[in-house]
N, C-alpha and C positions, 0 to 999 in steps of 0.2 A: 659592135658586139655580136657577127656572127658567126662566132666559132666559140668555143669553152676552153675554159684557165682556170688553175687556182688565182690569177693573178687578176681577170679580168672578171671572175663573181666579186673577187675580194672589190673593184671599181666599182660595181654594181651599190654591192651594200654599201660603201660608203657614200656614194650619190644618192642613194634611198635614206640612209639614217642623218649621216653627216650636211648633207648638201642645204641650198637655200633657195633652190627653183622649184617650183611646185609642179612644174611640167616636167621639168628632169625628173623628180621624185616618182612622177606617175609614171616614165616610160623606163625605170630602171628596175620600179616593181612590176610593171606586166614582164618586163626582161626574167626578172628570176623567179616569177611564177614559171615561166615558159622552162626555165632553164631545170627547177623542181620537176619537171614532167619527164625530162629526159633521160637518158639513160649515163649521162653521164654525171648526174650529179651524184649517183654513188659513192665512187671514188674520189671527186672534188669536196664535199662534204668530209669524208675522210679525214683528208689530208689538212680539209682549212683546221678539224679539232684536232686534229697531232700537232699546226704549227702553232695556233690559240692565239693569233695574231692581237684580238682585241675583245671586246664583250659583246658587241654586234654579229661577227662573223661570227663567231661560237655559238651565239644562240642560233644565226640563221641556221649552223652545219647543222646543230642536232635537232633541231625541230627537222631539217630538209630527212636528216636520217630517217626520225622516229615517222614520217608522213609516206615516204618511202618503204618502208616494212611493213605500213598498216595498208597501204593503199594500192604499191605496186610491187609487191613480193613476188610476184609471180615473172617479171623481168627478171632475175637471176636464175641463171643454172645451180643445179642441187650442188653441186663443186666448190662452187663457193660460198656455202653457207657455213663452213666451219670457220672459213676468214673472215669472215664478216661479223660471228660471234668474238672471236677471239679479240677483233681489234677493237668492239664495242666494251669488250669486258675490260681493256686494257683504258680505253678512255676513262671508263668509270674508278680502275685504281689511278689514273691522276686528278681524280678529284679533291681536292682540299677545302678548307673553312672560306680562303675568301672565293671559291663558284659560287656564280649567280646560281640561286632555287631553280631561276626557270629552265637553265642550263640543264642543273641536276633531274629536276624531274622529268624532260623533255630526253637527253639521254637514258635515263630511267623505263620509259615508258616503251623505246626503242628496244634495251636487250629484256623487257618483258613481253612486247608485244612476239619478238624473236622466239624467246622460248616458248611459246602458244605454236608459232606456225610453223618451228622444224621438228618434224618428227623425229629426227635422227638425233636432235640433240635429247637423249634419253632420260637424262637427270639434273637438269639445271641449278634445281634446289640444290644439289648438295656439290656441285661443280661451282656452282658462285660462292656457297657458305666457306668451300676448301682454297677457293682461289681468293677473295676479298676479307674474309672475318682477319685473318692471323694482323692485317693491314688497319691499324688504329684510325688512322684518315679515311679508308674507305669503309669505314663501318655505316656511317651516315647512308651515302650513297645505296649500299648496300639493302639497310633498313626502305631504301623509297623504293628499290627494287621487287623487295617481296613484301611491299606496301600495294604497291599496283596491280602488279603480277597476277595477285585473285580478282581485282576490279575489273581485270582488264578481258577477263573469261567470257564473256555476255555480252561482248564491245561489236556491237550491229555492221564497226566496218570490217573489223575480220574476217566477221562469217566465220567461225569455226568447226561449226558442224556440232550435233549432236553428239558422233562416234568420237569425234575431238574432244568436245568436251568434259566425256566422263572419263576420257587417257588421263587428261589433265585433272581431274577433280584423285583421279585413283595414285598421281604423282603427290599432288598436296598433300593427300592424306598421309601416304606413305610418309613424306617429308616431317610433317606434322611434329613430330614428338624434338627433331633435330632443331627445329625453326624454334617451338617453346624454350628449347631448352638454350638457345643461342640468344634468344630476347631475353630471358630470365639473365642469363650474364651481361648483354648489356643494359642492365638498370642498375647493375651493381659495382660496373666499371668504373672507379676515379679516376683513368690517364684520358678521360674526354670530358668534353662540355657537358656537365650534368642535363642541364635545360633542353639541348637541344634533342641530346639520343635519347632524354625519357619521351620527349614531343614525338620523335621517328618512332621509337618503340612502343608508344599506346597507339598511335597512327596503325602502325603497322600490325599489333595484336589486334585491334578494332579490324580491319579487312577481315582477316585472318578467322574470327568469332563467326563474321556475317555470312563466311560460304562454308557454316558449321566444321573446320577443318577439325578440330581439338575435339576428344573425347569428353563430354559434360563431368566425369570425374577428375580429369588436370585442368577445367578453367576456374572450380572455384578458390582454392586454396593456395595455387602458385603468388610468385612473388610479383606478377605483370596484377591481377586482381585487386590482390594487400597494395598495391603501391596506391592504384585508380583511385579504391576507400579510402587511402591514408590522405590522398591529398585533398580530395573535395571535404576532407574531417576537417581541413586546417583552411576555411575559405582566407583570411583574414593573409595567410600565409603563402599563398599557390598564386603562382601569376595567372593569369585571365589567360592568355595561350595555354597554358599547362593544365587550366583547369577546364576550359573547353574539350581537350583531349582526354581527358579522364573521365568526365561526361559521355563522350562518343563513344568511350570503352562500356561504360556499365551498361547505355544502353541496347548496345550489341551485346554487352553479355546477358541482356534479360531476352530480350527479343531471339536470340540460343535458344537459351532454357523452355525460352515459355513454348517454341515451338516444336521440342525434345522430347517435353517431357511427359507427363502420363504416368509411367513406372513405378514402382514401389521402389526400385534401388535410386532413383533420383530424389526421393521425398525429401532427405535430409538436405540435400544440397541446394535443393528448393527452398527450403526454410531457412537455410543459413543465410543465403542472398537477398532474403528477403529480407532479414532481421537487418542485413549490414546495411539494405537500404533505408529501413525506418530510424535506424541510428543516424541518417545524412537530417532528420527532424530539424536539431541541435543547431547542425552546420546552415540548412536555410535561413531559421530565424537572425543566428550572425551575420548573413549576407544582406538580408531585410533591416537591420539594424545599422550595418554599415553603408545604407544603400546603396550597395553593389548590383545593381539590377540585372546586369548581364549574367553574375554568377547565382542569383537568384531564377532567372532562368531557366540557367541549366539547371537545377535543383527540380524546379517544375515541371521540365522535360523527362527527367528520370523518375518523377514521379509516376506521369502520368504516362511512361513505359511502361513500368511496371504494373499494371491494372491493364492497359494496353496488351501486351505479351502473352499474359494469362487469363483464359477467359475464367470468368467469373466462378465456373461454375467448378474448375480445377483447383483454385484457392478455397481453403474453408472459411466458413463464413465469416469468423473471427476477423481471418487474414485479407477478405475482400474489402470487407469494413473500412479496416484501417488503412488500405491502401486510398480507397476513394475519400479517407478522412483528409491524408497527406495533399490529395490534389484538391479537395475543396481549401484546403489552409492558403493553396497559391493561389486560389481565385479571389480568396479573399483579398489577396494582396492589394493595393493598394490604386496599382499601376493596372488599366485594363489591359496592357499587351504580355503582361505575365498572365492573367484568366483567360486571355485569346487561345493562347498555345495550348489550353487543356480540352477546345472543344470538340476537336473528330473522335477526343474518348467518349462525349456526351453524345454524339450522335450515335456511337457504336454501342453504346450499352442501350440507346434507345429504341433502336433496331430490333438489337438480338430481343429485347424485350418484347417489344411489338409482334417480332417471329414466333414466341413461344408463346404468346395469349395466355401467361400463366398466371391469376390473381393474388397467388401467396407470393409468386417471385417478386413480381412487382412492388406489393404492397410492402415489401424487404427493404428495398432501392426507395421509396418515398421520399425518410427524410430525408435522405442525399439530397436528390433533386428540389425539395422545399429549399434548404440552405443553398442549394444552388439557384432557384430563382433570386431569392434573396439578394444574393452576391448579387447576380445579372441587375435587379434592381436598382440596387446603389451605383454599380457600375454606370450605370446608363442614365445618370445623374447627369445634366448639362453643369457648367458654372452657376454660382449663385449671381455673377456680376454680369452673365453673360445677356443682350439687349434684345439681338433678335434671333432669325433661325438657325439652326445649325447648315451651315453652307454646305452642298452636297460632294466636293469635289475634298472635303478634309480625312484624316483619318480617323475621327472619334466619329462621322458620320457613315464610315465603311465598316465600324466596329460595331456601329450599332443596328446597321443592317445583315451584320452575323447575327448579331443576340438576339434581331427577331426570327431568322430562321431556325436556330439553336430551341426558342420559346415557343415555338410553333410543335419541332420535332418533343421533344420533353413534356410538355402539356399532359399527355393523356397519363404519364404517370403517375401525378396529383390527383388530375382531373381538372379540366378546363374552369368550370362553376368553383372548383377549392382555392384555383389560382385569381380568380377574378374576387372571391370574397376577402380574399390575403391582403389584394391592393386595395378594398375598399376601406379594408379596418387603416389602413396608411392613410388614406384620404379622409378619412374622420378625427383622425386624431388633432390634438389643439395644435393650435400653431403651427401647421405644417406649409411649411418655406413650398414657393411656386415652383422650384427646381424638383421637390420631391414627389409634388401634386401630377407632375408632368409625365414622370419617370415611370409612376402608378399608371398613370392614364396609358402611358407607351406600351406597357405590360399588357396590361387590359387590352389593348386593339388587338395587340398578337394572338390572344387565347378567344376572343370576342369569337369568334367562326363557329368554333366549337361548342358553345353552349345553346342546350336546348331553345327551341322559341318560345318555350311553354314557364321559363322562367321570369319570376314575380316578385321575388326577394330583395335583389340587389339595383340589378338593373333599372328599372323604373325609377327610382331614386339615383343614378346617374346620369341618366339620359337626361332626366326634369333640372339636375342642376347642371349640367351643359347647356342646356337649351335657355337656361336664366342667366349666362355668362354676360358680364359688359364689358364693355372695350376697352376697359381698365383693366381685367385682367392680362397678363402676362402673355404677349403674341404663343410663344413655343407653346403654351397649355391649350390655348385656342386651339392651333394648328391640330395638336396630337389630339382635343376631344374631337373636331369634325371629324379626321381620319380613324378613331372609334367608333363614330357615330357613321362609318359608312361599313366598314365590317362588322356591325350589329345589324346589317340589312335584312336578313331573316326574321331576325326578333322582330323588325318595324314591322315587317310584311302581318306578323303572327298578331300584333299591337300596332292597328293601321289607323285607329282613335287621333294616333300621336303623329301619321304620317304626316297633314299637314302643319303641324307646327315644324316639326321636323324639314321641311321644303322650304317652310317659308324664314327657319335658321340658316339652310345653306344658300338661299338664293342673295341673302344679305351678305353670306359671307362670300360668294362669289363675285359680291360687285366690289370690294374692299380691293386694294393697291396697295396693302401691307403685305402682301405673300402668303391672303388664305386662298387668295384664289385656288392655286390647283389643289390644294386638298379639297378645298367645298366641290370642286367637277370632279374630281374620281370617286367621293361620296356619293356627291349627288347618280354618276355611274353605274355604282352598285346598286341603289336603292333603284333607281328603272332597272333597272338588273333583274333583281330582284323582287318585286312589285310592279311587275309588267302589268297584269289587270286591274290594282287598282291605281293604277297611276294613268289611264286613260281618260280620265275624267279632267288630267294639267295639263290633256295636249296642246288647248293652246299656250298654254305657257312656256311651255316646252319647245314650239314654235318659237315663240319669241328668242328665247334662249339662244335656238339656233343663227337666229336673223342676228341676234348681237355679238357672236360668240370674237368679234377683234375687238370688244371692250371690252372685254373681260385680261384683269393678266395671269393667262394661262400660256404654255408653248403650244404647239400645233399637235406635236404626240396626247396632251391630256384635252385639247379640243377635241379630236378625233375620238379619244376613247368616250366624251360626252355626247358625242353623235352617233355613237356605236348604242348608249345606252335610250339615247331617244329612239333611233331607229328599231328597239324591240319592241317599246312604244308602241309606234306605227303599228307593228304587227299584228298588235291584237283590237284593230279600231275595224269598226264594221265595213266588209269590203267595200262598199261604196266610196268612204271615206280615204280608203288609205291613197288613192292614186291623187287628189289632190293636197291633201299633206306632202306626201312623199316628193311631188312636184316642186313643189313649193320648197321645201330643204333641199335639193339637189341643186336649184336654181339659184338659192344664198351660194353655191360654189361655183356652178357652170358660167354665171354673167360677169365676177371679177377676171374667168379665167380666157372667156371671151375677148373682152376689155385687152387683156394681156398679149391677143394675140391680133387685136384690130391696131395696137399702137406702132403709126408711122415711126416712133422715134423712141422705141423700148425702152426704159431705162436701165441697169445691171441687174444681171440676174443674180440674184445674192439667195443663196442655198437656204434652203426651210424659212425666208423671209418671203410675205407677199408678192414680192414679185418674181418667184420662184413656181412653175404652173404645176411642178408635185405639190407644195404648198396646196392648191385647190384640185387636185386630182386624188391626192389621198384622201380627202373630206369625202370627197365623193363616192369613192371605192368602200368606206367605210359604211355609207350609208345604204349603199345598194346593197353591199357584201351580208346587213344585217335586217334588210327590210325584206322578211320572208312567211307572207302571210300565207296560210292555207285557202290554196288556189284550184280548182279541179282543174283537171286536163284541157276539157272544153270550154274552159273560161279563159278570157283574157287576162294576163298576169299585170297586175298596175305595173310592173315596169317597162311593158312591154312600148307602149307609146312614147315614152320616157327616155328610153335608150334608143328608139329610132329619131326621136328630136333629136337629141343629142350628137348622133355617130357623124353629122358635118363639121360640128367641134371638135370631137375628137380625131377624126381625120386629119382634120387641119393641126391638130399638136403633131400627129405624127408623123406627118411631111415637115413642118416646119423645126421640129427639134431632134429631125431623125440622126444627126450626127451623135446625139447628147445619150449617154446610153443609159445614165438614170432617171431620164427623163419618159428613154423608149421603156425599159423593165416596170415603172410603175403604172403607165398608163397598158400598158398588156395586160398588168394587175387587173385594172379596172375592167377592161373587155374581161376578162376569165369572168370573173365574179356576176358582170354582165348578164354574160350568156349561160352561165351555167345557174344563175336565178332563176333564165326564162325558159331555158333551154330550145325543144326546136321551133318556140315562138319567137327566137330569133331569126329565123330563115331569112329575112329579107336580107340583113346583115352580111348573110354568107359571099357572096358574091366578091362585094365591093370590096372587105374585109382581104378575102384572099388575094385578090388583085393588089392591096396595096403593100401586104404584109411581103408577098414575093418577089416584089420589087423594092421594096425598103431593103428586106435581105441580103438581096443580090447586090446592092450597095454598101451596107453598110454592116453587114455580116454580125449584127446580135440575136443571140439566140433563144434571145425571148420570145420573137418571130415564130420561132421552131415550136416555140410552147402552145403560144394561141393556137398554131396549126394542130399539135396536139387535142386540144380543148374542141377544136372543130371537128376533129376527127371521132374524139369521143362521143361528140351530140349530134353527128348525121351522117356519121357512115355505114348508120343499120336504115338509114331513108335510101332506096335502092336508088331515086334519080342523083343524089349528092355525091354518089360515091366517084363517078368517072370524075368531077369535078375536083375533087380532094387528091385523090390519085395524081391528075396533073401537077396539083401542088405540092405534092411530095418530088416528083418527077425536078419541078424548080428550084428543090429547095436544097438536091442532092449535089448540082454541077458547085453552085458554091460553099457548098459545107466539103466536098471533096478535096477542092481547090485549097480550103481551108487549111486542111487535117492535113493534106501531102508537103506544104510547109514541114522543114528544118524544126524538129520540136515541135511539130503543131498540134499532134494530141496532149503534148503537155501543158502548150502556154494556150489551150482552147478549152480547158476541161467542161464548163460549160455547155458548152455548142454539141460536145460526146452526150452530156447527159441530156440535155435540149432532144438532140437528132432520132439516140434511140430510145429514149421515152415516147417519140412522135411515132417513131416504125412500130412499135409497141405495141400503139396504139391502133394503128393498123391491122397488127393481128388479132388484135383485143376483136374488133369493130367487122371487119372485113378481109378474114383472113383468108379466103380463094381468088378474091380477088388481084390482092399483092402477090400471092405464092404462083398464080397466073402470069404476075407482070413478068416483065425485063429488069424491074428495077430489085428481085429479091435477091440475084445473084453480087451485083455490086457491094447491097447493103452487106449480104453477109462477108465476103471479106473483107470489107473498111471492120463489122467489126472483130473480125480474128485478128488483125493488128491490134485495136482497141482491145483487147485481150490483157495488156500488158499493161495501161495506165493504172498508177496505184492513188487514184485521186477517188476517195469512197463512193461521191454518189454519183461519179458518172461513169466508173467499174460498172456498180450497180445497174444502170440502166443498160449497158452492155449485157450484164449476163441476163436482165430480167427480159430483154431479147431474144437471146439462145432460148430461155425456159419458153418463154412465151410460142418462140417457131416451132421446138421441138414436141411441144406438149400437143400441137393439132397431127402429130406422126404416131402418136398413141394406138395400141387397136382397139383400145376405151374410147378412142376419141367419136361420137357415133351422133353428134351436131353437126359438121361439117365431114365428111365421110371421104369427100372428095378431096381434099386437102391431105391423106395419109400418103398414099404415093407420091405428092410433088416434095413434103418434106423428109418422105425417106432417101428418094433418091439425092435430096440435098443432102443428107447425113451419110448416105454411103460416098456421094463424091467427095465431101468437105471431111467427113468424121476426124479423117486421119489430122488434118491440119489443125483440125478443131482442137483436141485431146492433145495435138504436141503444144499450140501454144499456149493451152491451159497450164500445163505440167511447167514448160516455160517459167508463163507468170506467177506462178504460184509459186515455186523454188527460189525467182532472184529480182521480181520486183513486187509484189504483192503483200500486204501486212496480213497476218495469220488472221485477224476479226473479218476479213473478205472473202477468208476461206469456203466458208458454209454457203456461196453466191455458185463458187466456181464445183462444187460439190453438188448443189445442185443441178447444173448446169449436167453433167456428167454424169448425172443418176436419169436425165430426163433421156439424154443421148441412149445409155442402154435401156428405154423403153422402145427406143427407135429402130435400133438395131441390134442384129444378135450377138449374144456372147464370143459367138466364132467369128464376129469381125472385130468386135470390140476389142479382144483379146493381142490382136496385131498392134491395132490403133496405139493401145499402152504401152505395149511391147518396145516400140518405134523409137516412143516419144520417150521412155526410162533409157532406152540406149541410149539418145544423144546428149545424157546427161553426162557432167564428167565426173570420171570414178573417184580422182586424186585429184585434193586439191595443191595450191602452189608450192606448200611446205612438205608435202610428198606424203602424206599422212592419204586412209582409205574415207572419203565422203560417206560411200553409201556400198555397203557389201550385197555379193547376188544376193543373199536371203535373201536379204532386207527389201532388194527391190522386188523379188517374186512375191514377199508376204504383200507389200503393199498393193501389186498387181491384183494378185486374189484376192485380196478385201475390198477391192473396189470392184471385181466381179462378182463376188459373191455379195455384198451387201442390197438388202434391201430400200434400204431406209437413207435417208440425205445426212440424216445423222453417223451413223455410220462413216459412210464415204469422206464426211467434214473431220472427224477422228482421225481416220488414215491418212486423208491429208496434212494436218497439222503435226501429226508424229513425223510423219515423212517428209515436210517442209524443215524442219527440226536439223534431219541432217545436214543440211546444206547451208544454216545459216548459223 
């Protein structure tokens, strides 16, 4: 296979699709991958869909077409783009009833993607409506063509360009009235499949809606509209595809409207569609009745459009009303995954409400949101028959972890104390089933944060009958009052009377082996959390806690977080005190982790299991990360003895698990959190640390390494004798991070070790920035990173550009700290400027996403502090020439204005904001 056939693709696909070797299979598709990239699968594509040998080759041809025009357009001379239309247009009039979809749409997609990238083809719309409509078989076809055609407008691999896209939006529009009026005929047509060209024709009026092409006077009254409402009127009637499609239409016709409108001359057409929506009322309840849930759905989905589309404040009040009445009807429903799909409207109305601090508006909205907790409540009903907890990995358990963030965001429009009195009156009432009692109590935890601590009412009276709970009641109620009783932590703190009964509730419930344990530890949690001073009086108990915490059944993640809440504990115990406590709890980690690494004969290292040494290095880092007492400068910090016991231990993990990179990332954790507890009363540290980190490096290239070195740099490279030392270490750290990055793809498949290296350089100019700008090593850095320019991986961009700002910012003539540093980074911005600023503009045009913009904007507003106007002005100048004017399809990317306007707003702007505007418009064009 090296040479190209139609005879010898056609062997290809059939040893891929047909064949029964799994090794042939694989070496026939890298074959027509390879063969896809070439230049001749143009015309072999072609020809395999003129011959239509079978259903595999036809799909490969047109997919290889349609990947071809989006991907390598730019291989064809302008010459033959009218052949290449024509013989596309001519495949799609052989289309018939029995081509595969995927045939059709993949053809499809090809002469739409076509008509986006030839400029020269001027009028597509009405050159396809005159060459395929009069053709009854190719009407289908036709229909998926200016189905796509507008989807495919904003399609990221085209790159069309800004100035492209508003030719093409200015064709649509024009087209517009011929397109309505050609879909209005086919729903009316009898010489075709009813079902399939009404499914093509809502398809394709729904595109059509969503890139506003239609005047808001012809979308509500035509016969595509009337069809949508006639059919979701008749659910009982409409097939579940057809009714899907008529769903998709209404709610791109509201989502239109709502974002249209405004005007007095829309009013009516606004109230019309409203009306025809509140009449679909009728048609839900039928669906609900027939239990059609799917087409109940979509019922729900249009509902909750329409309140969606229109902010509130555009609808009259009457009209908001009833829309939010229509969507609480679906919440009610029965099924929690029809009330799911209404809640980004609950969070959006709670928002905008929130935005506006207004008490009448609010107080409007109320009872929606009461009947909507309500709903939420019954929803979040387990089974009556159900035994124990809810398993966390189910879907009723991921619904119900919406509905507490949903009850969380909603709250404050009742009032947190109105929603918690609502579920008491439920918990009082007679005979209330354990499933209901629970649901209430699940309520209650969500809103619990929020109520005053000064509250006397309710509270106290649930807290006293939780705390009187036996073991006969019902696990799931247990579980949900401890996880109450831990987000009421404020209230204990304010009602500290009840704090130990309350300890001595969860300490019972954390020894239990029915699955309260982890909710009694991240109660218990909060309450040290929260009650850090008076909970110094259980340190030893709390001790204890810690020395037991593998009897307990919790995982390692809610271990930790109960070490995290001991550890604030510690904090506030009389200095004397805290360093042998704190001893003492690091020691419950440090001696299994010892053990682990003195065993002649290890046994598997099985991941977040005991014999896992993050298992006992995250305990650790936990406790040091949170044992932060107030220390003066001139005192010795309790961890400081602590962590130099220790750093032979940890040494020893990180020679001996230095291949293991989860192993190296966590325990560097632990040093950061370390050192930056004790800071430069780590000094002894420094030494041995760098020694082993730049030699672990240099082996095993993680760039976690790079970070500690960072960490070090931040806490003693303002100690004038550390500095030549750290220096070296940069110097060691650059030959394999070099070596690294000049790797085939190594900024890509390293992103890491980018944001690692220059967050460490950074940090150098942060710390000691004459020193660097003196070395040998600041020219290197900076072009590794004007290459690094280009990677579009966010945070290690970021560390790139927060480098440029970071150099350029000591070139200031503000700059009047370091004084001496202005000349060595101008003259770096006059040597480099120009490079700098071309592969900004680069990146920023054809690899860069628009949210990194405002990085690379700054970067370039710090450069003309650096330098003058009258050099800056070439630097741009340079770098907008080597852009290219035209792209593949011969259409203009970026006109001189446009590139002079953008030149002078990036010289004249003041401001980063500014410059972040001009770019993004100006990125615009070319994507």
């Amino acid at each position: 296979m090296d040479t190209y056939s139609v005879d010898i693709v056609y062997q290809a696909i059939n040893a891929l699709f047909q064949g029964n070797n799994p090794k042939e299979q694989e070496k026939a598709n890298k074959w027509l991958q390879e063969f896809q990239k070439s230049i001749y699968s143009w015309t072999i594509a072609d020809e395999l869909l003129h011959q239509k040998r079978d259903l595999h080759a036809n799909y490969f041809a047109a997919q290889t077409m349609r990947n071809k025009i989006q991907n390598s357009f730019s291989e064809l001379p302008p010459h033959t783009h009218e052949s290449l239309r024509d013989s596309l247009i001519t495949h799609i009039g052989q289309i018939d009833e029995q081509t595969d979809n995927v045939i059709v749409t993949q053809l499809s997609l090809a002469v739409a993607d076509l008509a986006l990238l030839m400029a020269t083809w001027q009028e597509p719309i009405s050159d396809l409506l005159k060459a395929l409509s009069p053709h009854p078989a190719a009407v289908w076809p036709l229909l998926e063509v200016l189905k796509v055609l507008p989807e495919e407008i904003d399609s990221r691999f085209l790159r069309l360009g800004a100035n492209r896209r508003e030719q093409v939006h200015k064709q649509l529009d024009a087209s517009a009235e011929c397109v309505l009026e050609f879909l209005c005929m086919c729903v009316q047509r009898e010489d075709l499949d009813q079902q399939r060209i009404w499914n093509a024709t809502l398809r394709t009026y729904s595109a059509w809606l969503v890139i506003h092409a239609f005047p808001l006077t012809h979308i509500c009254d035509n016969a595509l509209s009337q069809l949508a409402f006639r059919l979701l009127s008749q659910p009982a009637e409409t097939s579940g595809k057809l009714h899907d499609n008529a769903t998709e239409c209404v709610c791109a016709l509201l989502s239109c409207m709502g974002s249209r409108s405004g005007s007095v001359e829309v009013e009516p057409q606004v109230a019309r569609i409203f009306e025809a929506v509140c009449q679909l009322e009728a048609a839900y309840h039928l669906s609900v009745a027939h239990e059609d849930t799917d087409k109940t759905i979509n019922y729900c989905g249009i509902f909750t459009t329409l309140c969606d589309a229109f902010s509130f404040d555009m609808l009259e009040q009457q009209q908001a009303m009833k829309g939010l009445d229509l969507v609480l009807l679906c919440v009610g429903h029965f099924d929690y995954e029809v009330a799911e799909i209404t809640f980004h409207l609950w969070y959006k109305l709670s928002e905008d409400l929130f935005q506006r601090y207004d008490d009448k508006l609010t107080a409007r909205f109320r009872p929606h949101i009461e009947r909507l907790i309500s709903a939420l409540y019954r929803h979040a009903q387990m089974e009556s028959d159900h035994d124990g907890l809810i398993e966390e990995n189910n879907n009723f358990y991921d619904f119900r972890r919406k509905v507490s963030d949903l009850l969380k965001d909603v709250a404050f429009i009742v009032g947190s104390n109105a929603c918690f009195k609502q579920m008491y009156i439920i918990l009082q009432a007679p005979n209330t089933t354990w499933e209901s009692t629970e649901a209430a109590l699940f309520v209650m935890q969500n809103v619990a944060k929020n109520i005053l601590p000064e509250e006397n009412e309710v509270i106290p009276k649930v807290v006293e009958a939780i705390l009187g709970m036996t073991d006969q009641t019902h696990i799931a109620v247990r579980y949900t009052s401890i996880m109450l009783i831990g987000e009421l932590c404020d209230w204990i703190e304010n009602h500290s009377d009840l704090l130990e009964a309350v300890l001595n509730f969860l300490l019972y419930a954390l020894q239990q082996k029915n699955g309260l344990a982890p909710a009694a530890a991240i109660a218990l949690t909060s309450i040290c959390s929260a009650c850090r001073q008076k909970m110094v009086c259980h340190i030893s108990g709390l001790v204890e806690i810690a020395r037991s915490l593998d009897s307990f059944q919790i995982n390692n993640d809610v271990a930790i977080g109960l070490l995290k809440g001991i550890s604030l504990i510690l904090t506030k115990l009389p200095r004397e005190q805290v360093q042998p406590a704190l001893r003492e709890i690091v020691s419950f980690q440090l001696q299994p982790l010892a053990q682990l690494l003195s065993e002649s004969n290890p046994c598997q290292l099985e991941k977040g299991e005991r014999s896992d040494p993050v298992y006992w290095i995250d305990r650790a880092c936990a406790i040091i990360r949170h044992t932060n007492p107030d220390v003066p400068d001139n005192v010795e910090h309790p961890t400081v003895a602590i962590l130099n016991d220790a750093w032979p231990l940890i040494s020893q993990v990180l020679e001996k698990y230095q291949s293991d990179l989860r192993i190296m990332e966590r325990t560097c954790r632990l040093i950061r959190y370390a050192v930056r507890m004790v800071r430069k009363q780590a000094v002894l540290l420094v030494e041995p640390l760098i020694k082993q980190i730049v030699v672990l490096y240099a082996m095993q290239h993680h760039s976690c390494f790079l970070y500690v070195g960072s960490i070090l740099v931040d806490e003693f490279a303002k100690t004038t004798e550390c500095i030549a030392g750290l220096l070296e270490m940069l110097q060691a750290f650059i030959e394999p991070t070099f070596g690294l990055l000049q790797l085939e793809n190594g900024l890509r498949n390293n992103p890491d070790t980018v944001d690692d290296f220059f967050r460490l350089a950074s940090r150098y100019l942060d710390c000691c920035p004459l020193q660097l700008l003196q070395s040998s090593l600041i020219t290197p850095i900076f072009q590794c990173a004007l290459i690094a320019c280009s990677l579009d991986h966010r945070e290690a961009n970021s560390s790139v550009m927060k480098f440029f700002i970071n150099l350029l910012t000591w070139g200031r003539t503000s700059n009047h700290r370091h004084v001496e540093c202005r000349p060595l980074v101008v003259e770096l911005a006059t040597q480099h400027g120009g490079a700098l600023v071309m592969n900004l503009i680069q990146a920023s045009v054809f690899q860069l996403h628009s949210y990194m913009l405002a990085d690379v904007a700054e970067v370039l507003t710090e450069l003309k502090h650096v330098v003058t106007n009258v050099q800056m002005e070439p630097f741009l100048a340079h770098a907008l020439e080597s852009l290219p004017k035209k792209n593949s399809g011969g259409y203009v990317t970026a006109t001189q204005q446009q590139l002079q306007e953008f030149s002078n707003t990036v010289l004249r702007a003041d401001t980063t904001k500014a410059v972040t505007q001009a770019l993004k418009t100006f990125t615009r064009l070319f994507r």
